[in-house]
KOLLUM-543287 format. One line per 4 residues: number of its first residue (from 1); their letters; for each residue y, z, x of N, C-alpha, C. Coordinates in Angstrom, 2 decimals. Layout:
N
NUM = A = Y:Z:X:Y:Z:X:Y:Z:X | ...
END
This chain:
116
1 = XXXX = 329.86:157.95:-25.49:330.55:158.87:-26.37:330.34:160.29:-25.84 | 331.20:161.22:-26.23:331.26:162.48:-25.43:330.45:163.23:-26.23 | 329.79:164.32:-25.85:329.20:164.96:-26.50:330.11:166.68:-26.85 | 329.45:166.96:-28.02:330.36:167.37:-29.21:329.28:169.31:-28.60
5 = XXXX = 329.80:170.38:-28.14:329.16:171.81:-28.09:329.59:172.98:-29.13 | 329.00:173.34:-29.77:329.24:174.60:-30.49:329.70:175.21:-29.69 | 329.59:175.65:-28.48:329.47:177.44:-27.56:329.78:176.89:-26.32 | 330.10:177.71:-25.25:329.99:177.88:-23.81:328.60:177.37:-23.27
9 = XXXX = 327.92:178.18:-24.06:326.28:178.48:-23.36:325.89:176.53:-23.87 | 325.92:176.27:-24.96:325.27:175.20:-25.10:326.08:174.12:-24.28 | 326.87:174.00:-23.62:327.60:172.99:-22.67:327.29:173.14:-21.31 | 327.58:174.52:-21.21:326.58:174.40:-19.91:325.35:174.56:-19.43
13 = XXXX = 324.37:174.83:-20.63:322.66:174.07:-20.80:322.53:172.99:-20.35 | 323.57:171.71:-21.02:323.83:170.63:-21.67:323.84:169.90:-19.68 | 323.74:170.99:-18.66:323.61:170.37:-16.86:322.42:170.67:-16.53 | 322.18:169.66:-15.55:321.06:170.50:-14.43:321.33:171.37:-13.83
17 = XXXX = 320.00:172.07:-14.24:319.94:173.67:-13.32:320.73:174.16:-12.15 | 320.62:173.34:-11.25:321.53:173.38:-10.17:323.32:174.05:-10.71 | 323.54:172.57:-11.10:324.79:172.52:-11.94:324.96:174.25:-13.35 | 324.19:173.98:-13.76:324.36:175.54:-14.70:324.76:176.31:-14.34
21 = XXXX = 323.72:177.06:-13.02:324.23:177.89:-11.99:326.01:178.29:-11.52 | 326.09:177.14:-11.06:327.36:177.26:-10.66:328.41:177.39:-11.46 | 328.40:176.56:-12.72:329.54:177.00:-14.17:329.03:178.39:-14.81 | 327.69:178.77:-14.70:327.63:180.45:-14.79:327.92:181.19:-13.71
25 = XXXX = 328.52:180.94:-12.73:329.13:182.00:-12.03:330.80:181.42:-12.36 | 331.19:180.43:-12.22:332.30:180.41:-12.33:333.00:180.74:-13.83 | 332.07:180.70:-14.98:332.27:181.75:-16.05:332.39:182.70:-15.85 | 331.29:183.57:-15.07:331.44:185.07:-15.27:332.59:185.18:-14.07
29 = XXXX = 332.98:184.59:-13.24:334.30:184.63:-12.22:335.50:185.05:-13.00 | 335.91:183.80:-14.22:337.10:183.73:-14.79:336.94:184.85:-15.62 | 335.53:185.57:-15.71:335.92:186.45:-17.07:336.03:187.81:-16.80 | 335.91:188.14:-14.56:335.63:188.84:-14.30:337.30:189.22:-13.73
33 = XXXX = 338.13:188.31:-13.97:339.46:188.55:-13.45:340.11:188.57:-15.05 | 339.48:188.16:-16.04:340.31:188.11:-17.18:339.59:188.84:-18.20 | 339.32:189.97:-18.04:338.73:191.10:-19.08:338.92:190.92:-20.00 | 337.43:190.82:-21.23:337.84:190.65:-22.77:338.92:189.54:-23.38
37 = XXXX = 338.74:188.12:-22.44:339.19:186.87:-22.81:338.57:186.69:-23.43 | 338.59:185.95:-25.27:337.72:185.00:-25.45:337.53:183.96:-24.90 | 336.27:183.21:-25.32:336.38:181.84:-24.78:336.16:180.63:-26.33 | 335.58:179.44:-25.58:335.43:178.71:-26.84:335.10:177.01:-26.31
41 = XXXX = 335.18:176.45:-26.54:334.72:174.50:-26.40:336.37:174.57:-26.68 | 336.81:173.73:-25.60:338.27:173.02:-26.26:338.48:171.33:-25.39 | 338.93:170.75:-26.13:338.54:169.27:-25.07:337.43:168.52:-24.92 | 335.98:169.05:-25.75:335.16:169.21:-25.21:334.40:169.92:-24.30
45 = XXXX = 335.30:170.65:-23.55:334.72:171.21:-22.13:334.72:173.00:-22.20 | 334.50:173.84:-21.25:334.41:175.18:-21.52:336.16:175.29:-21.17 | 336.13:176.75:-22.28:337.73:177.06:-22.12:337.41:178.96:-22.12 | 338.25:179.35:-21.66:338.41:181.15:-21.72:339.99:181.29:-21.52
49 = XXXX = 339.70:181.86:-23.09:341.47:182.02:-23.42:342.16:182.95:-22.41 | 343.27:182.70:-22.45:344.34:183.86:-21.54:345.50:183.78:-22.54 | 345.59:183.55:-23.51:347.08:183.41:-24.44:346.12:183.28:-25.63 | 347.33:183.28:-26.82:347.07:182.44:-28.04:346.76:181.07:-27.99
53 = XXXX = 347.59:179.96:-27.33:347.72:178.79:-27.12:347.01:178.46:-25.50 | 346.94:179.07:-24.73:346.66:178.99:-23.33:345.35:179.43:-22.63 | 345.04:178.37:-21.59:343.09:178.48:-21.67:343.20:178.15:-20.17 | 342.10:178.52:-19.61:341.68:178.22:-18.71:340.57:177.61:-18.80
57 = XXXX = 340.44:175.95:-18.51:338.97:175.38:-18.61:338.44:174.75:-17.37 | 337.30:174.84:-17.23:336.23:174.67:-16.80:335.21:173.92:-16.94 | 334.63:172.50:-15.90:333.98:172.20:-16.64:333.04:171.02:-15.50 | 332.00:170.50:-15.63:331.07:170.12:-14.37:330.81:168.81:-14.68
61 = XXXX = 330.86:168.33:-13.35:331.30:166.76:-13.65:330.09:166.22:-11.95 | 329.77:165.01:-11.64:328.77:164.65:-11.38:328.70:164.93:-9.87 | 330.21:165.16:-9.31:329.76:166.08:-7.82:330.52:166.84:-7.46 | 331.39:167.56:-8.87:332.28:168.42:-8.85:332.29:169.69:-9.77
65 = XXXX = 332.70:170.84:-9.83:333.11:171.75:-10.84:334.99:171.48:-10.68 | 335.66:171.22:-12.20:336.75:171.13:-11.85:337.31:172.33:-13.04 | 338.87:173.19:-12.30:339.35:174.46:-13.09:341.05:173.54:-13.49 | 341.33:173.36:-14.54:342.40:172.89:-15.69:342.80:173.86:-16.42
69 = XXXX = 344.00:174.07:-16.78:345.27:173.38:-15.76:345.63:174.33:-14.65 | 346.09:174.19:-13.39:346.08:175.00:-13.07:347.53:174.80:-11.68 | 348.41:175.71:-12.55:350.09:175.45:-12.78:350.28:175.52:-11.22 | 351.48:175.05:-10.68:351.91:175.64:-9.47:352.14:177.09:-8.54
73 = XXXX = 351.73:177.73:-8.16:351.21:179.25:-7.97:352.09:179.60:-6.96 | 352.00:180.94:-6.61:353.21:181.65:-5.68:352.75:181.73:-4.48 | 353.26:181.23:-3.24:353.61:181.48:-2.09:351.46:181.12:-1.60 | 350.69:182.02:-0.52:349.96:181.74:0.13:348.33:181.20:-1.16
77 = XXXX = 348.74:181.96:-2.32:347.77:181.19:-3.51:347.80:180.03:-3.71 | 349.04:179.21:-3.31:349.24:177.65:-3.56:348.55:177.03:-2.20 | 348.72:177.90:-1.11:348.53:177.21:0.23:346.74:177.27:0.18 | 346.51:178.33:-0.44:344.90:178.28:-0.81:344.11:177.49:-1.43
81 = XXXX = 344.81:176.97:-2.56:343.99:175.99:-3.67:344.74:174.86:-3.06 | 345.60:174.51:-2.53:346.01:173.16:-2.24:344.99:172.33:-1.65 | 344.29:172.51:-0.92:343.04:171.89:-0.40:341.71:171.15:-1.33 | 342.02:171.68:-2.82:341.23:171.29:-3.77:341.96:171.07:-4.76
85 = XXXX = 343.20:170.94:-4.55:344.04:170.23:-5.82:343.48:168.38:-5.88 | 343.31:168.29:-7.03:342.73:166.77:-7.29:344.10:166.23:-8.11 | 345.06:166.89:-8.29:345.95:166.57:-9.44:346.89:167.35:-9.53 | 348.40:167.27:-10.13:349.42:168.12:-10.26:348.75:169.57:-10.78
89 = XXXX = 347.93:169.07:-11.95:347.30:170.61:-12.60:346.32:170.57:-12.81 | 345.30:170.21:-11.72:344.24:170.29:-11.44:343.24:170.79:-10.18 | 342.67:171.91:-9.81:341.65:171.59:-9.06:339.78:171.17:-9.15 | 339.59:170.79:-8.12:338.05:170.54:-7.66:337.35:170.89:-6.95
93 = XXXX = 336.54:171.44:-7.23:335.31:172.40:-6.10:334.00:171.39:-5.94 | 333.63:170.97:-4.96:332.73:169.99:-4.62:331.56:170.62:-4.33 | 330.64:170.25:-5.39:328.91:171.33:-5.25:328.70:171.32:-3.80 | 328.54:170.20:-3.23:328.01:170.06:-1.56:328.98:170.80:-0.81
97 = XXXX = 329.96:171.65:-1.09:330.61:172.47:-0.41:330.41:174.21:-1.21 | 330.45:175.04:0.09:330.77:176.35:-0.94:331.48:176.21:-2.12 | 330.93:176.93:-2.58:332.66:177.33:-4.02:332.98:178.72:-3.40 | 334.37:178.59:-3.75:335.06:179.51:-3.31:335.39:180.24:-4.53
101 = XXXX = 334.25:181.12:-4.99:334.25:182.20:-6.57:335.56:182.97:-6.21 | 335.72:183.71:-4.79:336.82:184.56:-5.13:338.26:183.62:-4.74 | 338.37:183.01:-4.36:339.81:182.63:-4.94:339.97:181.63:-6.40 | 338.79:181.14:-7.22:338.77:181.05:-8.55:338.92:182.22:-9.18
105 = XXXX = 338.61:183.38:-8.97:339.14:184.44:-9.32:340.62:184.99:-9.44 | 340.93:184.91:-8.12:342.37:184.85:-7.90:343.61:184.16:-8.73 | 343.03:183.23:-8.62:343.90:181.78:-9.33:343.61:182.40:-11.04 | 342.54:182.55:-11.51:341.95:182.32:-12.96:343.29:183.82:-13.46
109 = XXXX = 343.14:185.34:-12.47:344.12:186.26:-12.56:345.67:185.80:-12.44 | 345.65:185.26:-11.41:347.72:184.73:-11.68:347.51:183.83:-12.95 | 347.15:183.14:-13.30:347.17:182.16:-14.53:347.17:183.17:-15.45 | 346.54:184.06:-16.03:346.24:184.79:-17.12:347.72:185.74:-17.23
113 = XXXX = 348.08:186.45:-15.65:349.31:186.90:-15.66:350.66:186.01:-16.28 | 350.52:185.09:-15.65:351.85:184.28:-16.03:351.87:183.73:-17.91 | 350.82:183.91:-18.37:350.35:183.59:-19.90:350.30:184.73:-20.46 | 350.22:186.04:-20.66:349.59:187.29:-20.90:351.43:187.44:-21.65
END
């Protein structure tokens, strides 16, 4: 059964240290391209609003950080994340590889633009 978080912070407690780390930077990433987003638990998983209805989530999985949904993008931004697309509207950042914070940045900013 899935487990049920009040907050951001208590979901991503809810990893190993290792793992924390990395969804606290990729929090403060999305929140560092999306000024004064709220955020919130949606799905279960971490979300940081960019709309009324529209979220950017986030969320750490057993050898991945994966960023949902994350729409078809313009011109060399698509050619960027394509390499970690796991899914039509999905990518995956693999712990045993860098994360690439600034183009989650990038991506987390066109998403918020195209919703805003």
């Amino acid at each position: 059964m899935a487990q049920h978080f009040a907050t951001v912070d208590d979901y991503i407690a809810s990893f190993p240290p290792d793992v924390q780390e990395v969804l606290q930077r990729v929090r403060e990433t999305i929140h560092a391209a999306v000024p004064d987003a709220p955020e919130k638990i949606r799905y279960d998983i971490a979300a940081v609003m960019v709309g009324p209805t529209r979220a950017i989530h986030f969320a750490g999985w057993k050898k991945h950080v994966g960023l949902y949904p994350v729409p078809p993008l313009e011109g060399e931004l698509e050619q960027e994340i394509a390499p970690y697309r796991a899914a039509k509207d999905s990518a995956n950042f693999l712990y045993a590889q860098p994360i690439p914070y600034d183009l989650i940045a990038r991506v987390a900013a066109a998403i918020a633009a195209r919703y805003r």
